[in-house]
C-alpha positions in Angstrom: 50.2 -110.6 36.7 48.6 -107.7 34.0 45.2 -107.0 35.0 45.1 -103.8 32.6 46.8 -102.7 29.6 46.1 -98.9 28.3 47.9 -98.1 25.3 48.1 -94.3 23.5 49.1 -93.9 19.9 51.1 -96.7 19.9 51.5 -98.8 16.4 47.9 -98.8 14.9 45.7 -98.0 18.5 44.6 -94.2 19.2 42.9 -95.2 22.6 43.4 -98.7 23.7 42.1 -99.6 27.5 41.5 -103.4 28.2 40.6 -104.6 32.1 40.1 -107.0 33.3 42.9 -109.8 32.2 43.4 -112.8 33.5 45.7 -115.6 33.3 45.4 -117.2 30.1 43.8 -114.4 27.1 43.6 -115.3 23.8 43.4 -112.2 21.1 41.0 -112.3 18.3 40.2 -110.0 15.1 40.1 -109.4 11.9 43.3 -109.2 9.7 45.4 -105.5 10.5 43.6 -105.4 13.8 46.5 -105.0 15.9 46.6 -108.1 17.3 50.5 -108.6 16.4 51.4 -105.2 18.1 49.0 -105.7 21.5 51.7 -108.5 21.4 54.6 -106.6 21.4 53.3 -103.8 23.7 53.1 -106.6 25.7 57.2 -107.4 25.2 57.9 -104.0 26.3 56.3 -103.6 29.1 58.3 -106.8 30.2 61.5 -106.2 29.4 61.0 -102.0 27.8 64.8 -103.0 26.2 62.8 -105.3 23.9 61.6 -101.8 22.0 65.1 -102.6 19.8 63.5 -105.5 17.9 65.9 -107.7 17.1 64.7 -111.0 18.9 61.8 -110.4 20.2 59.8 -108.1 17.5 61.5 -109.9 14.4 60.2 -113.3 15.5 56.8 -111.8 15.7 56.8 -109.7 12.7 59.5 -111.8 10.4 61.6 -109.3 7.8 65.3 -109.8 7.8 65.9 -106.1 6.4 63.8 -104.0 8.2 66.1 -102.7 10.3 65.0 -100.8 13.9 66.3 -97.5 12.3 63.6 -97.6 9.6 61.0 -99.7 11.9 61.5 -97.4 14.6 59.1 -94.6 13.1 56.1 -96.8 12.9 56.3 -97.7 16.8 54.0 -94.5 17.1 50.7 -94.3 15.3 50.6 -92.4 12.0 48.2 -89.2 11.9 49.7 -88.8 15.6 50.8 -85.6 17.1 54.1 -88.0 17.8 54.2 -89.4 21.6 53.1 -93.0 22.8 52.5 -94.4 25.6 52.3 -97.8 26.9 50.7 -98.5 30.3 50.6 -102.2 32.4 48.8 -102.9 35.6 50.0 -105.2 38.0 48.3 -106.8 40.5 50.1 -108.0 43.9 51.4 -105.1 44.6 53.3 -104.7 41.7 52.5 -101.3 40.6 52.5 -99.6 36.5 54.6 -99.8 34.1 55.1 -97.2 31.6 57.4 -96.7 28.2 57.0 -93.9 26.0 58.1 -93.1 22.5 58.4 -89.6 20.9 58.9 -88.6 17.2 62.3 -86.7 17.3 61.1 -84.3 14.7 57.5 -83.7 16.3 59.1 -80.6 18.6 57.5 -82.8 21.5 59.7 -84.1 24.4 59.0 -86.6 27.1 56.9 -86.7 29.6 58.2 -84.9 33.1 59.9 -87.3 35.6 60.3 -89.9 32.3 63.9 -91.1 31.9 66.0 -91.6 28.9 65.8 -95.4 27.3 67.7 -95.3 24.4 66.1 -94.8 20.7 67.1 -94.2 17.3 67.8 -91.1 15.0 64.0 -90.9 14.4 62.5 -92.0 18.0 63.8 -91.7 21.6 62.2 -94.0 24.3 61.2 -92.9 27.4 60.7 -94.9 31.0 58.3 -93.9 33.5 57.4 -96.2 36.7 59.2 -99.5 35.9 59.3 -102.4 38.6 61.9 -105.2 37.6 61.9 -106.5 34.1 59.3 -109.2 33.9 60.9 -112.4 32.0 58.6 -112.8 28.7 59.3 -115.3 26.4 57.8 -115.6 22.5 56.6 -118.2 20.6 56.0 -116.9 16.9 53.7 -118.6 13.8 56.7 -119.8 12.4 57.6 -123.7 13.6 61.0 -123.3 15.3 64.0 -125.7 14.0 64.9 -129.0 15.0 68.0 -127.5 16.8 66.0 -124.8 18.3 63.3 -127.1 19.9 66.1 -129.7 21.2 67.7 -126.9 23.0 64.8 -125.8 24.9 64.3 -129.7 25.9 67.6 -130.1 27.0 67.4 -127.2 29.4 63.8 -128.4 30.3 64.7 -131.8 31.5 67.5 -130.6 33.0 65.2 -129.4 35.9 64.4 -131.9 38.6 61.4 -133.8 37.2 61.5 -132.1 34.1 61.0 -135.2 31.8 58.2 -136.3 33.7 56.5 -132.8 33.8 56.7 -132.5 29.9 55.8 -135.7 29.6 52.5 -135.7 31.7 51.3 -132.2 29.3 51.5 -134.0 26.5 49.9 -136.9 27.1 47.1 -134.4 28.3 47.0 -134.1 24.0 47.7 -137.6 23.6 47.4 -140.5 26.4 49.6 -142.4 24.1 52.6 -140.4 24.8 54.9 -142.2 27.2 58.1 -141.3 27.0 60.5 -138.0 25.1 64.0 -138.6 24.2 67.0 -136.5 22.4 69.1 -139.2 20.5 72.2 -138.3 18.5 73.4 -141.5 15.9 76.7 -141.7 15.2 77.3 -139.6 12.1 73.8 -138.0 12.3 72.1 -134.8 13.5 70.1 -134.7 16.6 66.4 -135.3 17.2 63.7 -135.6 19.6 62.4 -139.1 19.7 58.9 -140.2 21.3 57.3 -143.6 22.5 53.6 -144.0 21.6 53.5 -147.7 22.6 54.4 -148.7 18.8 57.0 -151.4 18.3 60.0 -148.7 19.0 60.1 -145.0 19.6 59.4 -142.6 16.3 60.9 -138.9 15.5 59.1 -136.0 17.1 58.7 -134.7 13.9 56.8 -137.8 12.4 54.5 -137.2 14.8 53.1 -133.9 13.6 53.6 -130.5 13.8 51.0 -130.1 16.4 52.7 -132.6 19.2 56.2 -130.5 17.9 55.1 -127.4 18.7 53.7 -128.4 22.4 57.0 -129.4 23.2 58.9 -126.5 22.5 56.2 -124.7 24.3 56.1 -126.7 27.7 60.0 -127.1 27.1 60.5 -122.9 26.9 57.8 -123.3 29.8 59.6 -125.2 32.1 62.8 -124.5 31.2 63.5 -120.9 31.5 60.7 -120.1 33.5 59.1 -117.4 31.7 56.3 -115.1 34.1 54.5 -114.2 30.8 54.1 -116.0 27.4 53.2 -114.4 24.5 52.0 -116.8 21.4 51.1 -115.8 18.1 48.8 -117.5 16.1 48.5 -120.7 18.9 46.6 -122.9 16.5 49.0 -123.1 13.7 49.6 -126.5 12.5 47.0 -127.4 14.8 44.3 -129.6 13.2 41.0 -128.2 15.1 40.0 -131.7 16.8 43.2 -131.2 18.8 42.4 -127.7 20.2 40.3 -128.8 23.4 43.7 -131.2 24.3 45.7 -128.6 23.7 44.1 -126.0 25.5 43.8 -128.8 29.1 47.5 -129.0 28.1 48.2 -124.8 28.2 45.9 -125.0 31.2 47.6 -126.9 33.1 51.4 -125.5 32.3 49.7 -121.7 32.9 48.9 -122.4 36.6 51.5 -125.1 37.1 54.3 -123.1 35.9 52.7 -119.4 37.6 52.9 -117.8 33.8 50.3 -115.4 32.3 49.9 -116.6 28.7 48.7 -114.0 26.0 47.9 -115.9 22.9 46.5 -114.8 19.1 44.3 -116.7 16.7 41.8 -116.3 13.6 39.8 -119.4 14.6 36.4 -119.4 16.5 36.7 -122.8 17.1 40.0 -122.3 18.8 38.2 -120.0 20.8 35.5 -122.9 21.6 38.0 -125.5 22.8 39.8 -122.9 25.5 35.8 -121.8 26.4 35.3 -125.1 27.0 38.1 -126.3 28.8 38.8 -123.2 31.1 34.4 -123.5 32.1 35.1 -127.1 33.6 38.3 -126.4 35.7 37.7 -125.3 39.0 38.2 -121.1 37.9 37.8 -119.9 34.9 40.9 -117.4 34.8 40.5 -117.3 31.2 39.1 -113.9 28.7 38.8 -113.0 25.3 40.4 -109.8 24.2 38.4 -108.8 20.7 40.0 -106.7 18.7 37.9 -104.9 15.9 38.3 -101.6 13.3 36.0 -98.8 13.6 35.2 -97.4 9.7 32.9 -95.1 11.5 35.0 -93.7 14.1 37.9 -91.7 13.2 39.0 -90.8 16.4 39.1 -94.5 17.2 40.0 -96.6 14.5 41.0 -99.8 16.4 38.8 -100.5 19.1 39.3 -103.2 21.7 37.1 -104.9 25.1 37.9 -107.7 27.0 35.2 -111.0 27.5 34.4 -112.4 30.6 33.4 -115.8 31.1 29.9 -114.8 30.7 30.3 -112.5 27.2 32.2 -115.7 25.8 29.0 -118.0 26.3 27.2 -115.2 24.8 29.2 -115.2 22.2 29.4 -119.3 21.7 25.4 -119.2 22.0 25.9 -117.0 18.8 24.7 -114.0 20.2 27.7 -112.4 19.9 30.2 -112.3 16.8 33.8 -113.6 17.4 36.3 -114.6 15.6 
């Protein structure tokens, strides 16, 4: 599990040290804070082939025609002398992790001892100390397709007790929930089906985007077994009396399913609900990672610090700004 990030140059961060992670952190600031590209430094140091962009970064940042080739230059921070550097801490005896990118045309090379990881005509990558790729999964803002979320069910319940494990998260949201089904009519496309105790089982989708989106997440969860999950923008289609039941439901899959979850949002009630949920389980491995711009520091222009359990109650006293 990360228990440090540092980053150096990379995307819009001159100077970016946060300690002090647990496992569940949610990633708040202001609009063009960097909250997007904390996630995909997070990508790379678990997997440093996800640097090409086309599943991972994409999903996160959609744009069908920006291609890595002209996407590649912005990977290092503009004003830069042209070399990034991303750093993860492990705890468990798991060691850093390093990737590097250098700006072909700066004159600089990479660091000594770093080895070659590919690149483009603009950029070449570089790998320092790197421990097994980590498997890290994504779940983007945008609301995946019916297709998409059936697949990830299938291979869910395909895992001994995997109905009954999805099924017991979500009724965590919504006691109602009894049972989750894939039906395919005759002559008709396939959908996920759920029983709320009415007089016959209704379409996931009639249900709400919010009960839609928990299942693909438990489903990618359980199913393929992710060791870190990053989320953008986790309360999307998420009407805010739901948070606390949805947090109790990430909670739960977080520990259950040993994954470190790394999660965005623009809400402070968001922030509330997990607050609240994580302070009456038995540990609160749960922080805040503020992210905020600096207009009176040049040197460092986005700043970041990570909250503890008690710098969020601070901050929910309103003591503290956060959002």
């Amino acid at each position: 599990m990360f228990t440090r990030f540092e980053f150096r140059d990379f995307r819009g961060f001159a100077h970016l040290d946060l300690q002090g992670l647990q496992r569940v952190n949610l990633i708040c600031g202001q609009n063009n804070s960097g909250k997007t590209s904390l996630l995909e430094g997070i990508e790379v140091l678990c997997d440093y082939s996800r640097w090409g962009a086309q599943a991972g970064w994409q999903s996160l940042r959609p744009d069908p025609d920006a291609l890595t080739e002209r996407k590649s230059r912005w990977w290092i921070r503009d004003g830069s002398p042209g070399l990034s550097s991303l750093s993860g801490y492990m705890d468990g005896g798991q060691g850093l992790r390093e990737v590097y990118f250098v700006r072909n045309e700066s004159g600089l090379t990479l660091p000594r001892g770093v080895g070659a990881g590919g690149g483009t005509s603009q950029v070449s990558v570089g790998v320092g100390s790197f421990p097994a790729v980590i498997p890290c999964r994504t779940v983007s803002a945008q609301q995946r397709s019916t297709g998409e979320v059936i697949g990830l069910f299938d291979k869910a319940v395909s895992r001994r007790g995997g109905e009954e494990h999805i099924e017991a998260l979500l009724r965590l949201v919504d006691p109602r929930v009894r049972k989750v089904r894939a039906r395919t009519p005759a002559g008709e496309a396939p959908f996920l089906e759920v029983d709320l105790g009415l007089s016959e089982r209704i379409p996931l989708a009639h249900t709400g985007q919010g009960l839609t989106r928990l299942v693909a997440i438990f489903s990618m969860l359980l199913g393929e077994s992710p060791k870190v999950c990053v989320i953008d923008e986790i309360e999307n289609g998420l009407h805010h009396t739901l948070l606390p039941q949805i947090w109790a439901g990430i909670a739960a899959a977080a520990r259950e399913f040993d994954v470190q979850v790394f999660a965005t949002t623009h809400s402070r009630e968001c922030i509330e609900a997990a607050h609240e949920v994580f302070a009456g389980r038995s540990s609160y491995d749960f922080s805040v990672i503020q992210l905020f711009r600096s207009d009176n520091d040049r040197d460092l222009p986005v700043q970041g610090r990570v909250l503890d359990q008690r710098l969020v109650s601070a901050a929910m006293s309103g003591s503290v700004e956060l959002r």
